[in-house]
Backbone and ligand atoms as CSV (ligand in chain L), in Angstrom:
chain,resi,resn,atom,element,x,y,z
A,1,UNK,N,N,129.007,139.141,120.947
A,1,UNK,CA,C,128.728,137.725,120.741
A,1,UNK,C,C,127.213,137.489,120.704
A,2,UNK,N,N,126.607,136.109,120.044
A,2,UNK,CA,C,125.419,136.010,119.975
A,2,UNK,C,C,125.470,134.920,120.326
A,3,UNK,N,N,123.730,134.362,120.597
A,3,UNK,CA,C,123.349,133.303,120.733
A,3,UNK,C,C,122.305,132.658,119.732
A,4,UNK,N,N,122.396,131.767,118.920
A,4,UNK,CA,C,121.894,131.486,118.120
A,4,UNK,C,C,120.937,130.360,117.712
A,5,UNK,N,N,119.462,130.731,118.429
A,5,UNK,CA,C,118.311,129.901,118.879
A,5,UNK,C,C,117.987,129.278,117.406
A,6,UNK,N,N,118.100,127.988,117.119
A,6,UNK,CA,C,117.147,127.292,115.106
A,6,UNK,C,C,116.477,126.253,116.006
A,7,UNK,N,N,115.298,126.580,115.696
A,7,UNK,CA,C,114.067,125.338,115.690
A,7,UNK,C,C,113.967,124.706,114.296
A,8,UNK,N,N,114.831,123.519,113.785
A,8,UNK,CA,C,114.209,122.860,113.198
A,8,UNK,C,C,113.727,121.410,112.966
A,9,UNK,N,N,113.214,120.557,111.887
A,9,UNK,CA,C,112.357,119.532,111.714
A,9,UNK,C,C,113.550,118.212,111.941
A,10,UNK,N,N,113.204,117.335,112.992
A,10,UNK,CA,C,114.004,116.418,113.544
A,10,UNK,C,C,114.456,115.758,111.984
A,11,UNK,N,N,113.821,115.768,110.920
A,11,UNK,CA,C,114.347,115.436,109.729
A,11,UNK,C,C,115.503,116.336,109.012
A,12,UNK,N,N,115.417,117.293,109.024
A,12,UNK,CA,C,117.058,117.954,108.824
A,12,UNK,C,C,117.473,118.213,109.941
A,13,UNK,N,N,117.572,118.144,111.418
A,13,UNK,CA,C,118.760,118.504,112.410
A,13,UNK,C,C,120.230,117.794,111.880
A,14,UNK,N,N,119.840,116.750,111.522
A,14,UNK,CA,C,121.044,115.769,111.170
A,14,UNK,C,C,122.120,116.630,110.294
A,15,UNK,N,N,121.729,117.098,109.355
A,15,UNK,CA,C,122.269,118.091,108.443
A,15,UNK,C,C,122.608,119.218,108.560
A,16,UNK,N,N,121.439,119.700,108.999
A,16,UNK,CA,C,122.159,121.232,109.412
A,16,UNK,C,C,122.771,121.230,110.288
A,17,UNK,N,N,122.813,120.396,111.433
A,17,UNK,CA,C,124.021,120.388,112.703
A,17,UNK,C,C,125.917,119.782,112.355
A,18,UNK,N,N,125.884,119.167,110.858
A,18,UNK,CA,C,126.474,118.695,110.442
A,18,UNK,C,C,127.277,119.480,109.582
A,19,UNK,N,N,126.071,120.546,109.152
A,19,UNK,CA,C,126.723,121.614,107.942
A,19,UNK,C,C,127.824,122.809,108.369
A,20,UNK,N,N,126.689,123.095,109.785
A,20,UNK,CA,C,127.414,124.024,110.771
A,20,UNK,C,C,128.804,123.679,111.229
A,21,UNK,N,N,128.779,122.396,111.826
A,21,UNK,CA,C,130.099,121.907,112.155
A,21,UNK,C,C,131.250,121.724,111.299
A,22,UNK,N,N,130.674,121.574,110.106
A,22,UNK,CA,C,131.648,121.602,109.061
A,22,UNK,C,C,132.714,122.995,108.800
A,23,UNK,N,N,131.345,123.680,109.264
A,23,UNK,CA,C,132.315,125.407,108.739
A,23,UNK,C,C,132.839,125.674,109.963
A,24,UNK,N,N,133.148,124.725,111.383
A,24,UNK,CA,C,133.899,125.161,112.784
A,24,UNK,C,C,132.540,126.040,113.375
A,25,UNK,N,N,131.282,125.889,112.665
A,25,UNK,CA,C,130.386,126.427,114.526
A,25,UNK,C,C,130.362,125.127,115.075
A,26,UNK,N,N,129.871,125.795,116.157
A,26,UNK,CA,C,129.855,124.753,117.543
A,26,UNK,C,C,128.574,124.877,117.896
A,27,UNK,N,N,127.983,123.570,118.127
A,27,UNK,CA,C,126.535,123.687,118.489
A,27,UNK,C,C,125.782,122.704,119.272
A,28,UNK,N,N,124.801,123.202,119.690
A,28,UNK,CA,C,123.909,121.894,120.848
A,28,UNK,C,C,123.198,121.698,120.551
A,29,UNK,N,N,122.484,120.465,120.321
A,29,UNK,CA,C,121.141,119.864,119.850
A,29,UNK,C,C,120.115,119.358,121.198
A,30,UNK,N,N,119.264,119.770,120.980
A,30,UNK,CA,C,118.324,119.711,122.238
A,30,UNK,C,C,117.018,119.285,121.488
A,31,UNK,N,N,116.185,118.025,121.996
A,31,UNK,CA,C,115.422,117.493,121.481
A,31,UNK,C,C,114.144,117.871,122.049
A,32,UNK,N,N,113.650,118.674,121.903
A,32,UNK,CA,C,112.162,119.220,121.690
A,32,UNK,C,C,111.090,119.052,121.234
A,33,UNK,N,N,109.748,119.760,121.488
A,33,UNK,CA,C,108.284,119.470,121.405
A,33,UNK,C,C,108.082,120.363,120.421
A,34,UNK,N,N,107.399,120.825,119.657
A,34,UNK,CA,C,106.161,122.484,119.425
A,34,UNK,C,C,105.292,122.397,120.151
A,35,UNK,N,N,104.836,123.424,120.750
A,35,UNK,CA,C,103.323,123.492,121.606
A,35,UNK,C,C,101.901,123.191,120.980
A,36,UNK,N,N,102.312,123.075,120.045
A,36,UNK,CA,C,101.265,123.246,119.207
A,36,UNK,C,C,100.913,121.758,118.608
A,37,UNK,N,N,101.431,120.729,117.285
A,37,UNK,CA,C,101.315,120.212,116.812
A,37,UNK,C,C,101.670,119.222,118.038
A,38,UNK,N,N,102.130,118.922,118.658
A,38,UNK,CA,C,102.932,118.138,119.778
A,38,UNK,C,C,103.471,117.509,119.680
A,39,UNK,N,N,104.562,117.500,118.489
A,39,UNK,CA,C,105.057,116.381,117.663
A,39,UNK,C,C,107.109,116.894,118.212
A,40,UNK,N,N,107.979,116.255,117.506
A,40,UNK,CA,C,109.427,116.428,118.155
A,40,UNK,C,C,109.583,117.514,117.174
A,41,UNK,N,N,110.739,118.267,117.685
A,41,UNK,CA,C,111.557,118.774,116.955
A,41,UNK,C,C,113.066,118.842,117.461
A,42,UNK,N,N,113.915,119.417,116.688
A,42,UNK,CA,C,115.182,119.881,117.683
A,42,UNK,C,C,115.373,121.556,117.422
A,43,UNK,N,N,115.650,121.919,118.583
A,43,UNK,CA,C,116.418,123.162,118.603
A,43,UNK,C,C,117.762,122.727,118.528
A,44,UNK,N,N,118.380,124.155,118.109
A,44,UNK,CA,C,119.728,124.018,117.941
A,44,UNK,C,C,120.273,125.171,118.824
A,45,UNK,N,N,121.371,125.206,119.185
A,45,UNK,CA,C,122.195,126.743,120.151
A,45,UNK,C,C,123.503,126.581,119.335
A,46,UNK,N,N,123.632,128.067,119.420
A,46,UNK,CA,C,125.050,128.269,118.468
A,46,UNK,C,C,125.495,129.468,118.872
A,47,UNK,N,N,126.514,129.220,119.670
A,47,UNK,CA,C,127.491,130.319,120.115
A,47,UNK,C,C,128.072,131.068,119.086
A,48,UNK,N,N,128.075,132.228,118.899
A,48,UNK,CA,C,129.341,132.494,117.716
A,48,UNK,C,C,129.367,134.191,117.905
A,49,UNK,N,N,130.607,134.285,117.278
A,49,UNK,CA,C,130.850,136.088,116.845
A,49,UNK,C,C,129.774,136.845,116.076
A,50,UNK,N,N,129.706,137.933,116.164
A,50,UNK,CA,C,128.632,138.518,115.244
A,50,UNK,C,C,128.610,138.552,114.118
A,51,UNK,N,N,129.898,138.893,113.995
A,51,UNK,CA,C,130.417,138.760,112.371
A,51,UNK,C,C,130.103,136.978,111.169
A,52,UNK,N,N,129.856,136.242,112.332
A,52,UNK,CA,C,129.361,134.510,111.877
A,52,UNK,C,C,128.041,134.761,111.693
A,53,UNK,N,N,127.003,135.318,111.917
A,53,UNK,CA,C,125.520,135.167,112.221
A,53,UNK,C,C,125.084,135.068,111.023
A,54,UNK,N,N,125.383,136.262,110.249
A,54,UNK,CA,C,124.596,135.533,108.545
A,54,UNK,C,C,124.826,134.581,107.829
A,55,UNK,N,N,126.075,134.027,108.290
A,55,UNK,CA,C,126.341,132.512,107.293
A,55,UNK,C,C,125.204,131.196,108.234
A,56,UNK,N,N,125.671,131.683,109.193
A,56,UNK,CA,C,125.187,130.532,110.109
A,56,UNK,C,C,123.638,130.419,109.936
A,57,UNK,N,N,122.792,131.703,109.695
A,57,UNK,CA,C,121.315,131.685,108.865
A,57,UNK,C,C,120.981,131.545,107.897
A,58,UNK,N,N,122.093,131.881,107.044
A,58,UNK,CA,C,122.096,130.585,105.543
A,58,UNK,C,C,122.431,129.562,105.790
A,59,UNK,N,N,123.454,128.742,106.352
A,59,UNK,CA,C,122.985,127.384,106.582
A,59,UNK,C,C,121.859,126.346,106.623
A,60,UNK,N,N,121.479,126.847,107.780
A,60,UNK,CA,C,120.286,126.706,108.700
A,60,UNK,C,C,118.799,127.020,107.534
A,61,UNK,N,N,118.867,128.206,106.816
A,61,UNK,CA,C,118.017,128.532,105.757
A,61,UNK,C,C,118.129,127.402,104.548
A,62,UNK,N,N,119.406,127.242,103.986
A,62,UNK,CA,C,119.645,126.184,103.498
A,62,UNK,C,C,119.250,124.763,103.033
A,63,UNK,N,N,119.576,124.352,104.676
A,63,UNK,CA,C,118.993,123.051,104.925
A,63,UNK,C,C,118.165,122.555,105.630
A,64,UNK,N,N,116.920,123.756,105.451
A,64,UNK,CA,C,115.698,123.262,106.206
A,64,UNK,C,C,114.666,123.790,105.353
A,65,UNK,N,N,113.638,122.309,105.270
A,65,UNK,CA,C,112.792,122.500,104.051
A,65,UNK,C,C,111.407,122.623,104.839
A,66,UNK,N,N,110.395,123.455,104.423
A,66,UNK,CA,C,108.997,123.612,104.800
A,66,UNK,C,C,108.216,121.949,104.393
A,67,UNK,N,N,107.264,121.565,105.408
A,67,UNK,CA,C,106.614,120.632,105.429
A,67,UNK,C,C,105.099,121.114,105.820
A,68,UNK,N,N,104.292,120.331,104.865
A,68,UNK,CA,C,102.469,120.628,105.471
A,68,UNK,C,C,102.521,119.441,106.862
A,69,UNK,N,N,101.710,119.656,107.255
A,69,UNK,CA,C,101.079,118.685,108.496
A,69,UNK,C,C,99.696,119.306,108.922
A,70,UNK,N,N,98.541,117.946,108.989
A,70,UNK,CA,C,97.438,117.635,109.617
A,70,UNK,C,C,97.753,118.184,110.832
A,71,UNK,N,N,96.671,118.983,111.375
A,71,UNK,CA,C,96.679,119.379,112.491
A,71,UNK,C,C,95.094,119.351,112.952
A,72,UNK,N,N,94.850,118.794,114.287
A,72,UNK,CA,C,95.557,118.081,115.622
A,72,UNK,C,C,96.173,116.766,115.055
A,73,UNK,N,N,97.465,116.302,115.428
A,73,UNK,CA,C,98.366,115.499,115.044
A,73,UNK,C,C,97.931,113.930,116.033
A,74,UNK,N,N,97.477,112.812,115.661
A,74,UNK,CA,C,97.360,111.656,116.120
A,74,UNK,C,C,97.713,111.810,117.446
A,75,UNK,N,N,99.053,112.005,117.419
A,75,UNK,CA,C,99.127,111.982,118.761
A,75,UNK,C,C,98.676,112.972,120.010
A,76,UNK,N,N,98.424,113.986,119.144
A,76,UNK,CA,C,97.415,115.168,120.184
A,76,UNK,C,C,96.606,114.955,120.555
A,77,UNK,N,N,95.790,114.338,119.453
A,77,UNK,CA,C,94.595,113.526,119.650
A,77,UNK,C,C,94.709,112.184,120.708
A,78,UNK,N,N,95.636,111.927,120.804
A,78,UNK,CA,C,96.126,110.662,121.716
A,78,UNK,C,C,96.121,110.746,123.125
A,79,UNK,N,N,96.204,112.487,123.349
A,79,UNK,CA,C,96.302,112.967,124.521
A,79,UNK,C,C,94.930,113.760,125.222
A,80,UNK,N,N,93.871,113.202,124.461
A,80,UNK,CA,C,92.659,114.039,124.965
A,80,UNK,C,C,92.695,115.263,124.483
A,81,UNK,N,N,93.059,115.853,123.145
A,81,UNK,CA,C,92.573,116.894,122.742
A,81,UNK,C,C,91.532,116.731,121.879
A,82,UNK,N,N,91.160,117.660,121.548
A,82,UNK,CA,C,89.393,117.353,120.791
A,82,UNK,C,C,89.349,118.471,119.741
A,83,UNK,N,N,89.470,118.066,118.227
A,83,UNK,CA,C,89.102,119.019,117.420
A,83,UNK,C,C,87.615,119.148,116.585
A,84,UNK,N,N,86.832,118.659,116.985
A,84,UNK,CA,C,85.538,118.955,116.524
A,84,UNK,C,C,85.315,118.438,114.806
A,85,UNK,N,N,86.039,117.973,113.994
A,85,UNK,CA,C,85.972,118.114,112.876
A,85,UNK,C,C,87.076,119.128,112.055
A,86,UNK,N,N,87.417,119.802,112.873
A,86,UNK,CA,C,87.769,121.088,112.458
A,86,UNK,C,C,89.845,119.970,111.615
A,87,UNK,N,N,89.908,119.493,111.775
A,87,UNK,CA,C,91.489,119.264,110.915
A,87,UNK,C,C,91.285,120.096,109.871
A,88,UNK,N,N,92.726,120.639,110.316
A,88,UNK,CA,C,93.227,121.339,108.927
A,88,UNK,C,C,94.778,121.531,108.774
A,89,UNK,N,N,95.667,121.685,107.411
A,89,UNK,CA,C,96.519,121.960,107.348
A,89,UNK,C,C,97.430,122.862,107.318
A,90,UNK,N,N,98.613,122.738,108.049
A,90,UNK,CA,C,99.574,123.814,108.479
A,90,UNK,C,C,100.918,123.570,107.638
A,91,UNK,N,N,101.579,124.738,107.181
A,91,UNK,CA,C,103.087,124.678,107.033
A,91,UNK,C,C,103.872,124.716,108.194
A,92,UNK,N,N,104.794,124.079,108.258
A,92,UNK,CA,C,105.924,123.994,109.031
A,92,UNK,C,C,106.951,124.153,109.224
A,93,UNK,N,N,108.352,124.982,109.359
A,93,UNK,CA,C,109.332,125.548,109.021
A,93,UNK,C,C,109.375,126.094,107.696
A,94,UNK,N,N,110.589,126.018,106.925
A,94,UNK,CA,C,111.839,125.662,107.435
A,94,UNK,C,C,112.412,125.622,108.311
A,95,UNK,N,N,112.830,126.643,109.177
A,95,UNK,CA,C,113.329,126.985,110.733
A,95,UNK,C,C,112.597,127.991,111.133
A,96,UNK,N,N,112.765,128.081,112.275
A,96,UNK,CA,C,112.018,129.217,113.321
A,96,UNK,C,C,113.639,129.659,114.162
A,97,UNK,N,N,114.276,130.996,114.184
A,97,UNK,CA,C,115.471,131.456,114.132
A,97,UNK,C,C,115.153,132.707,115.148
A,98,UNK,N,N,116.085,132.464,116.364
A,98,UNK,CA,C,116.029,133.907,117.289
A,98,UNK,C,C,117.864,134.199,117.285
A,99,UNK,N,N,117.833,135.559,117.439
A,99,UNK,CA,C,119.178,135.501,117.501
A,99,UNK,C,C,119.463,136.350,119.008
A,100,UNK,N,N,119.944,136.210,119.869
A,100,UNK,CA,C,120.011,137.039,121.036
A,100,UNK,C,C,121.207,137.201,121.462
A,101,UNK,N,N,121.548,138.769,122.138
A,101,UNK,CA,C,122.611,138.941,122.491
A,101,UNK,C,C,123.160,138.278,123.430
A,102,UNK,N,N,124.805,137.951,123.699
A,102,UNK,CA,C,125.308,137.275,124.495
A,102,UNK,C,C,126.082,138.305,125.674
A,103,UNK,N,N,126.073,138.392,126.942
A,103,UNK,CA,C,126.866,139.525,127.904
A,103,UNK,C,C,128.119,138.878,127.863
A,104,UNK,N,N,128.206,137.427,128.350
A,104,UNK,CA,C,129.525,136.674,128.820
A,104,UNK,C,C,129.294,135.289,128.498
A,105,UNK,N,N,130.360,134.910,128.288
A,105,UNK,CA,C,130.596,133.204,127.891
A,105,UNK,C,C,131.942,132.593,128.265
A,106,UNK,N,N,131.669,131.913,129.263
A,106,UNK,CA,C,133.140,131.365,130.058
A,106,UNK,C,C,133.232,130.034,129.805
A,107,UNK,N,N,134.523,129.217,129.328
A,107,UNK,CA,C,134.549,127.736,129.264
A,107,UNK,C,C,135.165,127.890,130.709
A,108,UNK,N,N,135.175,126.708,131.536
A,108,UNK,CA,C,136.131,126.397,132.157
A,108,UNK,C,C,136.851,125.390,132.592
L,1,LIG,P1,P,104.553,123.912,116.812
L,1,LIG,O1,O,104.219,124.793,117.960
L,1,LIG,O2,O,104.168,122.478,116.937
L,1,LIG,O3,O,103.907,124.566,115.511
L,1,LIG,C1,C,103.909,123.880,114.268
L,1,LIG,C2,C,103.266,124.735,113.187
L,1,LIG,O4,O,101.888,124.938,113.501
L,1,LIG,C3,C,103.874,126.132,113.066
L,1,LIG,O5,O,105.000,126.088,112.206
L,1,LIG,C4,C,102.719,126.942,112.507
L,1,LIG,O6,O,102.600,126.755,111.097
L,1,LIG,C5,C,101.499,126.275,113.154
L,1,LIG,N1,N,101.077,126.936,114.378
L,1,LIG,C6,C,101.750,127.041,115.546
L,1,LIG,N2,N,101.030,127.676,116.486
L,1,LIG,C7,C,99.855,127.970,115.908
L,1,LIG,C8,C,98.655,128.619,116.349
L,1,LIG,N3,N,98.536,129.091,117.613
L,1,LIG,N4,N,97.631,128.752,115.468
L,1,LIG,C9,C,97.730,128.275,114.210
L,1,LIG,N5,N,98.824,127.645,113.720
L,1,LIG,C10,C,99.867,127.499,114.552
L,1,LIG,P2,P,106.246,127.028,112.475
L,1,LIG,O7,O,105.793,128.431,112.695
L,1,LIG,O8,O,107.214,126.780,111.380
L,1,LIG,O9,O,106.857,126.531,113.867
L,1,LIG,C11,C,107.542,125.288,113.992
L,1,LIG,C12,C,107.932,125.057,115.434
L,1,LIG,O10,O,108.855,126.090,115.830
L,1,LIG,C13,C,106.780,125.183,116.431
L,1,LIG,O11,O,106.124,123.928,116.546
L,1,LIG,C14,C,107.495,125.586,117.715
L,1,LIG,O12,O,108.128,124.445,118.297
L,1,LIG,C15,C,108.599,126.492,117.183
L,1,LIG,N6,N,108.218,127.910,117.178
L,1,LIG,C16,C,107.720,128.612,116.143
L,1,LIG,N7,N,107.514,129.892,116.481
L,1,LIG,C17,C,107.890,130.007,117.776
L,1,LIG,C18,C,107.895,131.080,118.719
L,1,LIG,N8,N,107.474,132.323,118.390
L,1,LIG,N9,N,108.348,130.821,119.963
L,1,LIG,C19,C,108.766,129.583,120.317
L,1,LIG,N10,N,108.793,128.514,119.479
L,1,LIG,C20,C,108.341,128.731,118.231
């Protein structure tokens, strides 16, 4: 069994958590930061068989589109960070994807 870590852009979670569910994965949406830009995102968790893992990364590949973004982000800047002049632009996803093994998984 795996565990199936997707960081993506609070603008497709809607979809890809939607797409997944469609094909019977099961999944958790957890509303998250990046360390970096300091802006939201969602992770996603997705339990599944091994034999599910490559569809479930086409999905996820699918329906998550790369975005530029200004970086330090207003609101970084909002928080006392200091970029000198220095802004510059970054790509951003599509997803950021870990896949890790699972030992045990109990409902009860
Ligand atoms: P953030 O940490 O806010 O990063 C947003 C984007 O900024 C990154 O896009 C990357 O293009 C750039 N970036 C991040 N750290 C950087 C650095 N130290 N120097 C220069 N540029 C940097 P993605 O790579 O697509 O990552 C999107 C989001 O996925 C990240 O948001 C973070 O929340 C997560 N993520 C990506 N890689 C990760 C990793 N290895 N471990 C944990 N979370 C990760």
């Amino acid at each position: 069994m795996k565990l199936v870590i997707a960081i993506v852009n609070n603008d497709d979670s809607a979809v890809v958590a939607s797409e997944l569910t469609r094909e019977n994965f099961i999944v958790t949406k957890l509303s998250t930061t990046g360390g970096f830009l300091m802006v939201g995102n969602t992770t996603l968790l997705i339990g599944s068989e091994d034999r599910d893992v490559p569809r479930i990364k086409e999905i996820i590949h699918g329906f998550s589109k790369t975005r530029k973004c200004v970086t330090p982000t207003d609101a970084a800047l909002g928080r006392g960070l200091m970029n000198n002049g220095m802004e510059h632009e970054v790509t951003v996803g599509g997803a950021t994807v870990f896949v890790l093994g699972v030992d045990e998984m109990e409902k009860y």
